[in-house]
ZAMARGU-4260 file (C-alpha; in steps of 0.2 Angstrom, whole numbers, plus 5000, padded with zeros to 4 digits):
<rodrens>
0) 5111/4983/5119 | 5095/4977/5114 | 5089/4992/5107 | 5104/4997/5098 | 5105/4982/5089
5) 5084/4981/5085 | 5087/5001/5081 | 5099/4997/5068 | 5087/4982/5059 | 5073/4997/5062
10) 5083/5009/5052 | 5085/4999/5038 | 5069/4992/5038 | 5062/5010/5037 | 5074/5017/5023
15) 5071/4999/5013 | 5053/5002/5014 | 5055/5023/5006 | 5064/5015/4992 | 5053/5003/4989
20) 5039/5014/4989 | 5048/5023/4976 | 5054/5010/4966 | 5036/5003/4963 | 5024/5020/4964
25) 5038/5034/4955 | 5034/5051/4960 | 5016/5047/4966 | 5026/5037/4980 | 5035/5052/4988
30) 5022/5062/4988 | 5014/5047/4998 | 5028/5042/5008 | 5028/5061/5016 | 5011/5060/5018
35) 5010/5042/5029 | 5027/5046/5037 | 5022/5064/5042 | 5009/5055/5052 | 5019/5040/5057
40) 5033/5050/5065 | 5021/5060/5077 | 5014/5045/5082 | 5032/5036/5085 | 5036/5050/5095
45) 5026/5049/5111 | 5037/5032/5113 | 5053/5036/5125 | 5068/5022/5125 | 5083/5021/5135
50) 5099/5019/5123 | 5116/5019/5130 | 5110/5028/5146 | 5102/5042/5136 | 5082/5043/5133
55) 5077/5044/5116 | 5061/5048/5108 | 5055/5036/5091 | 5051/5048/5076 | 5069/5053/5071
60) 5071/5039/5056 | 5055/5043/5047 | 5059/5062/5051 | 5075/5061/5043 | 5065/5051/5027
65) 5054/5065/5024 | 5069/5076/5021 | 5078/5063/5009 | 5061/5063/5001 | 5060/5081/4999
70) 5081/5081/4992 | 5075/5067/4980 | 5060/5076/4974 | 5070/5090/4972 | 5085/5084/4967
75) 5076/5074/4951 | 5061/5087/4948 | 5065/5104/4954 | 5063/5114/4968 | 5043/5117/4966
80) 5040/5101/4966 | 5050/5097/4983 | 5039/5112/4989 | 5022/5107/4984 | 5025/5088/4993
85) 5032/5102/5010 | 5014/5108/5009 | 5006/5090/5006 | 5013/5084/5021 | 5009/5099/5031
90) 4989/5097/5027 | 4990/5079/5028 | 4999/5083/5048 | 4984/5096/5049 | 4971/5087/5044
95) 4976/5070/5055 | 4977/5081/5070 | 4959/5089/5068 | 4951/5073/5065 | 4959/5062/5078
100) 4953/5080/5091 | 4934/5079/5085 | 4936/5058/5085 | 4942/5058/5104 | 4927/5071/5109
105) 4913/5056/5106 | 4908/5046/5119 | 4913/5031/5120 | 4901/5016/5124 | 4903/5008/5141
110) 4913/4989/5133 | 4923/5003/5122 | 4944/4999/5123 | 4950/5009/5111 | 4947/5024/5122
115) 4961/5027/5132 | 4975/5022/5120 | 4970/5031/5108 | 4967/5048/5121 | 4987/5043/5125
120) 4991/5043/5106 | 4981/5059/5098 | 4976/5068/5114 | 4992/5078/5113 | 4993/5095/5124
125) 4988/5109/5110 | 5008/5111/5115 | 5016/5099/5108 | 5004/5098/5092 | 5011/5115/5089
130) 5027/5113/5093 | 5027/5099/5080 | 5017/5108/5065 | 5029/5124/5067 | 5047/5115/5067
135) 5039/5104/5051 | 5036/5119/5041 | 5047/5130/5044 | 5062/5115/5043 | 5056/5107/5028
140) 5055/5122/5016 | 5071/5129/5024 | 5078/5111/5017 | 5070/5114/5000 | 5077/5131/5001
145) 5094/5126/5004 | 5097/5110/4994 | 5094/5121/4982 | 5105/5135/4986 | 5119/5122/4989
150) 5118/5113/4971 | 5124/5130/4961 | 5140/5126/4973 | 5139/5107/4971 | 5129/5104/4956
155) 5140/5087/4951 | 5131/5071/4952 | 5143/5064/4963 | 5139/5077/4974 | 5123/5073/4978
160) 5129/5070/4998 | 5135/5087/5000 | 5119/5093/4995 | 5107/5083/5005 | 5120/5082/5021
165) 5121/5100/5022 | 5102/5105/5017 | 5096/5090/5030 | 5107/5095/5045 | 5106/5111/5045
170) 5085/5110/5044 | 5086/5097/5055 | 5092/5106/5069 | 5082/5122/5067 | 5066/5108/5065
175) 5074/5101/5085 | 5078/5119/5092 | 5060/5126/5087 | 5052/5109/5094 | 5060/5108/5110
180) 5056/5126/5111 | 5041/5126/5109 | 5037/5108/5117 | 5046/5111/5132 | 5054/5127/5137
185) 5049/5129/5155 | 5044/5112/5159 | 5062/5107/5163 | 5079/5113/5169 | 5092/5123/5155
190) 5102/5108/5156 | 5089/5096/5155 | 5083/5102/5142 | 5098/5105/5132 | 5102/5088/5132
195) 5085/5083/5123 | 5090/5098/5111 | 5107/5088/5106 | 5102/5070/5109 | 5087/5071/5098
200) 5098/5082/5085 | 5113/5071/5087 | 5100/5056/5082 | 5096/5065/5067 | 5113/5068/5063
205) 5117/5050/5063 | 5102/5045/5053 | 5106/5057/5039 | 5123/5050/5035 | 5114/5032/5035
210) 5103/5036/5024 | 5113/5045/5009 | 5118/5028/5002 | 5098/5025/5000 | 5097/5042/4993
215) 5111/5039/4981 | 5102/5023/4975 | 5083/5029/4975 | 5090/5043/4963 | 5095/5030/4950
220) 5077/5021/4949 | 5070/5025/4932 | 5053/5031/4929 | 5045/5039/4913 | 5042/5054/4923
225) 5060/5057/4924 | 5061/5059/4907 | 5047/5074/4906 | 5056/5081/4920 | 5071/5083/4913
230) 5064/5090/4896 | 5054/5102/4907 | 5073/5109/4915 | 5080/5111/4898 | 5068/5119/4893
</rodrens>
Protein backbone atom coordinates (compact mmCIF):
# COMPACT_ATOMS: atom_id res chain seq x y z
CA UNK A 1 0.00 0.00 0.00
CA UNK A 2 2.93 1.95 0.50
CA UNK A 3 3.99 2.26 -2.87
CA UNK A 4 0.67 3.06 -4.27
CA UNK A 5 0.10 5.75 -2.22
CA UNK A 6 4.15 7.34 -2.54
CA UNK A 7 3.35 6.44 -6.49
CA UNK A 8 0.48 8.52 -6.55
CA UNK A 9 2.55 11.83 -4.65
CA UNK A 10 5.32 10.61 -7.29
CA UNK A 11 3.05 11.17 -10.13
CA UNK A 12 2.06 14.36 -9.30
CA UNK A 13 5.17 15.50 -8.40
CA UNK A 14 6.64 14.58 -11.84
CA UNK A 15 3.72 16.11 -14.08
CA UNK A 16 3.81 19.45 -11.51
CA UNK A 17 7.57 19.66 -12.28
CA UNK A 18 6.86 19.33 -16.58
CA UNK A 19 4.52 22.23 -16.14
CA UNK A 20 6.62 24.14 -14.25
CA UNK A 21 9.37 23.78 -16.40
CA UNK A 22 7.05 25.14 -19.08
CA UNK A 23 5.49 27.75 -17.31
CA UNK A 24 8.88 29.43 -16.50
CA UNK A 25 11.34 28.31 -19.62
CA UNK A 26 8.34 28.38 -22.86
CA UNK A 27 9.26 26.37 -25.52
CA UNK A 28 12.96 26.13 -24.63
CA UNK A 29 11.62 24.16 -21.58
CA UNK A 30 10.18 21.23 -23.56
CA UNK A 31 12.76 20.82 -25.57
CA UNK A 32 14.63 20.48 -22.23
CA UNK A 33 12.28 18.53 -20.42
CA UNK A 34 12.57 15.66 -23.20
CA UNK A 35 16.09 15.95 -23.02
CA UNK A 36 16.70 15.40 -19.01
CA UNK A 37 13.53 13.01 -18.90
CA UNK A 38 14.81 10.95 -21.93
CA UNK A 39 17.66 10.27 -19.51
CA UNK A 40 16.00 10.17 -16.39
CA UNK A 41 13.57 7.51 -17.36
CA UNK A 42 16.32 4.88 -18.36
CA UNK A 43 17.88 5.42 -15.40
CA UNK A 44 14.40 4.95 -13.36
CA UNK A 45 13.98 1.94 -15.17
CA UNK A 46 16.58 -0.48 -13.71
CA UNK A 47 14.58 -0.06 -10.42
CA UNK A 48 11.74 -3.07 -9.91
CA UNK A 49 8.93 -2.49 -7.30
CA UNK A 50 6.18 -4.71 -6.09
CA UNK A 51 2.75 -2.97 -6.49
CA UNK A 52 -0.31 -4.93 -5.68
CA UNK A 53 1.44 -8.20 -6.18
CA UNK A 54 2.58 -7.20 -9.62
CA UNK A 55 6.42 -6.17 -10.32
CA UNK A 56 6.79 -2.89 -11.89
CA UNK A 57 9.70 -1.21 -13.31
CA UNK A 58 10.08 2.98 -12.62
CA UNK A 59 10.47 4.97 -15.87
CA UNK A 60 6.71 4.79 -17.07
CA UNK A 61 5.57 8.55 -15.66
CA UNK A 62 8.46 10.42 -17.17
CA UNK A 63 7.81 8.10 -20.38
CA UNK A 64 4.48 8.99 -20.59
CA UNK A 65 5.76 13.14 -20.06
CA UNK A 66 7.94 12.94 -23.09
CA UNK A 67 4.90 12.11 -25.06
CA UNK A 68 2.62 14.96 -23.59
CA UNK A 69 5.59 17.03 -24.45
CA UNK A 70 5.77 16.02 -27.80
CA UNK A 71 1.40 16.62 -28.08
CA UNK A 72 2.01 20.02 -26.50
CA UNK A 73 4.78 20.90 -28.77
CA UNK A 74 2.77 19.84 -31.45
CA UNK A 75 -0.46 20.65 -30.43
CA UNK A 76 0.76 24.67 -30.06
CA UNK A 77 3.67 24.78 -32.87
CA UNK A 78 3.05 22.12 -35.31
CA UNK A 79 4.15 18.90 -36.26
CA UNK A 80 7.88 19.81 -37.26
CA UNK A 81 8.42 21.17 -34.40
CA UNK A 82 7.15 17.99 -32.17
CA UNK A 83 9.58 16.20 -34.64
CA UNK A 84 12.65 18.03 -34.15
CA UNK A 85 12.42 17.76 -30.00
CA UNK A 86 11.81 13.38 -31.10
CA UNK A 87 15.22 13.67 -32.60
CA UNK A 88 16.73 16.02 -29.56
CA UNK A 89 15.92 13.44 -27.34
CA UNK A 90 17.04 10.62 -29.34
CA UNK A 91 20.71 12.27 -29.53
CA UNK A 92 20.54 13.36 -26.04
CA UNK A 93 19.55 9.15 -25.09
CA UNK A 94 22.66 8.54 -27.77
CA UNK A 95 25.01 10.59 -26.57
CA UNK A 96 24.39 9.78 -22.59
CA UNK A 97 24.84 6.15 -23.48
CA UNK A 98 28.21 6.58 -25.21
CA UNK A 99 29.68 8.73 -22.61
CA UNK A 100 28.64 6.80 -19.57
CA UNK A 101 30.31 3.42 -21.87
CA UNK A 102 33.81 5.16 -22.34
CA UNK A 103 33.22 6.81 -18.54
CA UNK A 104 32.83 3.17 -17.02
CA UNK A 105 36.00 1.66 -19.20
CA UNK A 106 38.67 3.94 -16.88
CA UNK A 107 40.12 2.60 -14.16
CA UNK A 108 39.13 3.23 -11.24
CA UNK A 109 41.61 4.18 -8.36
CA UNK A 110 41.79 1.78 -5.43
CA UNK A 111 39.57 4.29 -2.56
CA UNK A 112 37.03 4.82 -5.79
CA UNK A 113 33.03 4.05 -4.67
CA UNK A 114 31.53 5.29 -7.27
CA UNK A 115 32.53 2.32 -9.31
CA UNK A 116 30.10 -0.28 -8.95
CA UNK A 117 26.83 1.72 -8.78
CA UNK A 118 27.49 3.42 -11.43
CA UNK A 119 28.57 -0.07 -13.53
CA UNK A 120 24.83 -1.12 -12.16
CA UNK A 121 23.23 2.02 -13.46
CA UNK A 122 24.93 2.60 -17.19
CA UNK A 123 26.55 -0.72 -17.74
CA UNK A 124 23.37 -1.85 -19.33
CA UNK A 125 23.77 -5.18 -21.78
CA UNK A 126 24.12 -3.60 -25.36
CA UNK A 127 20.55 -5.40 -25.14
CA UNK A 128 18.57 -3.50 -23.40
CA UNK A 129 20.34 -0.23 -24.60
CA UNK A 130 18.99 -1.11 -27.93
CA UNK A 131 15.87 -2.36 -26.91
CA UNK A 132 15.41 1.14 -25.45
CA UNK A 133 16.88 3.45 -28.31
CA UNK A 134 14.53 1.48 -31.00
CA UNK A 135 11.07 1.68 -29.01
CA UNK A 136 12.01 5.57 -28.26
CA UNK A 137 12.24 6.42 -31.98
CA UNK A 138 10.20 4.55 -33.65
CA UNK A 139 7.05 5.29 -30.78
CA UNK A 140 7.79 8.87 -30.39
CA UNK A 141 7.54 9.91 -34.16
CA UNK A 142 4.73 7.41 -34.58
CA UNK A 143 2.91 9.76 -31.70
CA UNK A 144 3.90 13.00 -33.71
CA UNK A 145 2.68 11.20 -36.62
CA UNK A 146 -0.68 10.33 -35.30
CA UNK A 147 -1.61 13.20 -33.13
CA UNK A 148 -1.41 14.74 -36.11
CA UNK A 149 -3.38 12.47 -38.29
CA UNK A 150 -6.17 12.52 -35.36
CA UNK A 151 -6.63 16.39 -35.18
CA UNK A 152 -8.11 16.68 -38.96
CA UNK A 153 -10.87 14.34 -37.16
CA UNK A 154 -10.80 16.10 -33.76
CA UNK A 155 -9.48 19.53 -34.48
CA UNK A 156 -11.69 21.31 -31.66
CA UNK A 157 -10.09 22.66 -28.62
CA UNK A 158 -11.91 20.77 -26.33
CA UNK A 159 -10.75 17.96 -27.96
CA UNK A 160 -7.44 18.03 -27.15
CA UNK A 161 -7.87 14.44 -24.99
CA UNK A 162 -8.96 12.75 -27.87
CA UNK A 163 -5.86 13.68 -29.69
CA UNK A 164 -3.31 13.02 -27.17
CA UNK A 165 -5.12 9.79 -25.58
CA UNK A 166 -5.39 8.23 -28.75
CA UNK A 167 -1.67 9.34 -30.33
CA UNK A 168 -0.13 8.34 -26.64
CA UNK A 169 -1.77 4.97 -26.31
CA UNK A 170 -1.33 3.65 -29.30
CA UNK A 171 2.59 4.76 -29.48
CA UNK A 172 2.77 3.64 -26.22
CA UNK A 173 2.16 0.25 -26.62
CA UNK A 174 4.16 -0.23 -29.84
CA UNK A 175 7.22 1.79 -27.77
CA UNK A 176 6.41 -1.54 -24.85
CA UNK A 177 5.96 -4.39 -27.52
CA UNK A 178 9.15 -3.38 -29.32
CA UNK A 179 11.09 -3.00 -25.84
CA UNK A 180 10.10 -6.11 -24.29
CA UNK A 181 10.96 -7.59 -27.61
CA UNK A 182 13.87 -6.76 -27.96
CA UNK A 183 14.91 -6.51 -24.01
CA UNK A 184 13.70 -9.89 -23.26
CA UNK A 185 12.27 -12.22 -25.77
CA UNK A 186 14.06 -15.42 -24.87
CA UNK A 187 15.14 -14.64 -21.50
CA UNK A 188 11.74 -15.67 -20.16
CA UNK A 189 8.65 -17.92 -20.59
CA UNK A 190 5.62 -16.68 -23.28
CA UNK A 191 3.55 -16.06 -20.17
CA UNK A 192 6.07 -14.51 -18.30
CA UNK A 193 6.81 -12.30 -20.51
CA UNK A 194 3.41 -11.35 -21.53
CA UNK A 195 2.66 -10.18 -18.36
CA UNK A 196 5.67 -7.53 -18.40
CA UNK A 197 4.25 -6.58 -22.01
CA UNK A 198 0.65 -5.63 -20.42
CA UNK A 199 1.74 -4.63 -16.93
CA UNK A 200 4.18 -2.15 -18.08
CA UNK A 201 1.54 -1.14 -21.01
CA UNK A 202 -1.25 -0.97 -18.66
CA UNK A 203 0.97 1.47 -16.39
CA UNK A 204 1.19 3.60 -19.30
CA UNK A 205 -2.17 3.46 -19.91
CA UNK A 206 -3.03 4.68 -16.46
CA UNK A 207 -0.56 7.49 -16.54
CA UNK A 208 -1.77 8.91 -19.78
CA UNK A 209 -5.25 9.50 -18.63
CA UNK A 210 -3.68 11.27 -15.29
CA UNK A 211 -1.88 13.32 -17.04
CA UNK A 212 -4.40 15.05 -19.70
CA UNK A 213 -5.68 17.48 -17.03
CA UNK A 214 -1.90 18.70 -16.91
CA UNK A 215 -1.75 18.81 -20.71
CA UNK A 216 -5.04 20.68 -20.84
CA UNK A 217 -3.55 23.35 -18.35
CA UNK A 218 0.20 23.48 -19.71
CA UNK A 219 -1.65 24.44 -23.25
CA UNK A 220 -3.19 27.47 -21.72
CA UNK A 221 0.26 29.04 -20.32
CA UNK A 222 1.18 31.99 -22.53
CA UNK A 223 4.34 32.80 -23.94
CA UNK A 224 5.28 35.30 -26.87
CA UNK A 225 6.28 32.54 -28.87
CA UNK A 226 2.91 31.40 -29.12
CA UNK A 227 1.91 34.35 -30.82
CA UNK A 228 4.80 33.95 -33.81
CA UNK A 229 3.49 30.38 -33.94
CA UNK A 230 0.34 30.97 -34.60
CA UNK A 231 1.09 33.76 -37.28
CA UNK A 232 3.46 31.15 -38.83
CA UNK A 233 0.05 28.46 -39.23
CA UNK A 234 -2.01 31.28 -40.80
CA UNK A 235 0.25 32.02 -42.89
Amino acid sequence: MFNFSWGVLFVLVNFTFFLICYKFFGRKGLYAWIGVATVVANIQVAKTIDMFGIVMTLGNTMYVSLYMTSDLLNEKFGREEARKAVWFGFFTLIMTTVIMQMVLVFEPQKGDIAQPAMQTLFGLLPRLALGSLTAYFISQFLDVQLYAWIRKFYPDRNQLWIRNNGSTMVSSFVDTLIFCTIAFAGLYSLTEWLEILFTTYIAKFVLTAVGTPFLYIARNFKHPEDEAALLKSAS
